[in-house]
Steps between C-alpha positions, in 0.01 A plus 500: 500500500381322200390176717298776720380612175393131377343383851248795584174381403341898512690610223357674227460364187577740171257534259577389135434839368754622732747213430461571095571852569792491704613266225441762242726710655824325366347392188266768416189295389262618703363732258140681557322171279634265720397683820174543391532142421569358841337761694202293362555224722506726819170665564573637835842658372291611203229691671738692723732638243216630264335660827870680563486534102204742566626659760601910500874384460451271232218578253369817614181534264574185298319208575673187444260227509772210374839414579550562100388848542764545817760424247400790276398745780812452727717269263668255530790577813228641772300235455731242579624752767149466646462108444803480715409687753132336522675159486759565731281662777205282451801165560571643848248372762411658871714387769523561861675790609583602156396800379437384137348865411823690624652258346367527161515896539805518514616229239273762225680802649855333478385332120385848372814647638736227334348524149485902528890487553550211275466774162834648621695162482297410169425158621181342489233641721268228528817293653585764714104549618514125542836469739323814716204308546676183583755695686339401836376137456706357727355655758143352418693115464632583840147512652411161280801304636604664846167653644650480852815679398390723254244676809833501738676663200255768419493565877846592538491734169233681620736582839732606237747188400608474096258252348762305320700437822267372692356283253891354419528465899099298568558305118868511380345670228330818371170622318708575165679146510162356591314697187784452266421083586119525453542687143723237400216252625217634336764490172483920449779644302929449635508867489196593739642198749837707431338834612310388798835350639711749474306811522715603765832396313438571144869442407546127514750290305634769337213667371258808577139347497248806335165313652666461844641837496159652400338320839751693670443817328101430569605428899663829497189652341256404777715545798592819396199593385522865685863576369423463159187708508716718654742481230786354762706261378776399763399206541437369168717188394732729274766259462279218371375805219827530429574138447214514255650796310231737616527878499371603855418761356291363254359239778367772735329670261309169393400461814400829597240497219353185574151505487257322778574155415301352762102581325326179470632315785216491716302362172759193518454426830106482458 
């Protein structure tokens, strides 16, 4: 995978602002100074976040003219929230027969649902925003490194075939082994590699992974999308709350009274 990785000549490159930040994550230097500091060098990443900055979501009536003036008007966490996401999504370029749009859609959807759940394992919910939005990159390196097989792949799941099985049949390998590989490339924090590969198996050597279990929890949250406005629960991954020492109880009630999380998605697309 990683020689796949090393010879295709379309991958995207990663931004220093988005390097330094994932950086920050582990060391916690990224502090709203030093954002404004090297959002200085990236006009086009610039421009975009103080538009979103002004947005109905974001600053309502405020106007924030200066990435200084982000800081104080959304502080510190939502603006590197929203670098992030500008970075990330602005990395990813078109390619054929890839819906980069859905794509992105539902990367936000599956972000805003891992950091909303992340408050009831009180772990960090920038990480946990992060590993949703990378949840899926494999899928886009697919694309970059096995065009051919990727559109034979995305064939058979849309006749109904699991997505990972196919892929491990065509490549010997699967989306979340082939994201894990391209985090570890672009140098992004062990424990977001950690998350993407095992979001499916977040007990590995002998541990319960929180970030891998809240993709799971965030997976659950969009299929099931009609059960849990519906207050159902039978299918929700009880055993993996359990694991966590979460009261169900407790659980379903969080996420009966969360709130649209979705707003402001179109405005990141844009």
């Amino acid at each position: 995978m990683r020689e796949l990785i090393e010879k295709a000549t379309n991958l995207p490159s990663v931004p220093k602002v988005l390097q330094e930040l994932m950086a920050g994550f582990e060391s916690n230097t990224v502090n709203g100074e030093r954002l404004a500091t090297l959002l200085a060098n990236d006009q086009a990443i610039t421009a975009k976040v103080l538009r979103l900055a002004n947005s109905a979501k974001y600053g309502g009536n405020r106007k924030v003219g200066s990435v200084k003036d982000a800081v104080l008007v959304l502080g510190t966490d939502t603006l590197r929230t929203l670098v992030l996401s500008v970075s990330l999504s602005g990395t990813f370029k078109p390619l054929p027969k890839f819906d980069l749009n859905a794509y992105w859609r539902y990367s936000f959807r599956m972000a805003n649902r891992c950091k909303y759940m992340a408050k009831m394992l009180k772990v960090d919910a920038e990480v946990a925003y992060t590993c949703g939005l990378l949840h899926g990159i494999g899928e886009y390196l697919i694309h970059i490194v096995k065009p051919e097989q990727a559109i034979l792949i995305d064939q058979e799941v849309a006749m109904g075939n699991r997505r990972r099985e196919t892929e491990i049949k065509h490549l010997g390998f699967d989306f979340t082994q082939a994201g894990a590989e391209l985090a570890r490339f672009w140098r992004f924090p062990e424990p977001i590699a950690l998350a993407i590969e095992h979001q499916y198996t977040p007990v590995y050597g002998g541990k319960l992974d929180p970030y891998a279990s809240l993709i799971m929890f965030g997976r659950y949250l969009l299929e099931h999308e009609n059960d849990v406005k519906a207050e159902r629960y039978e299918l929700f991954p009880a055993k993996l709350a359990h694991a966590l020492h979460l009261k169900l109880e407790d659980t379903y009630k969080h996420i009966t009274q969360m709130p649209d999380l979705d707003a402001g998605i179109d405005d990141l697309l844009s």
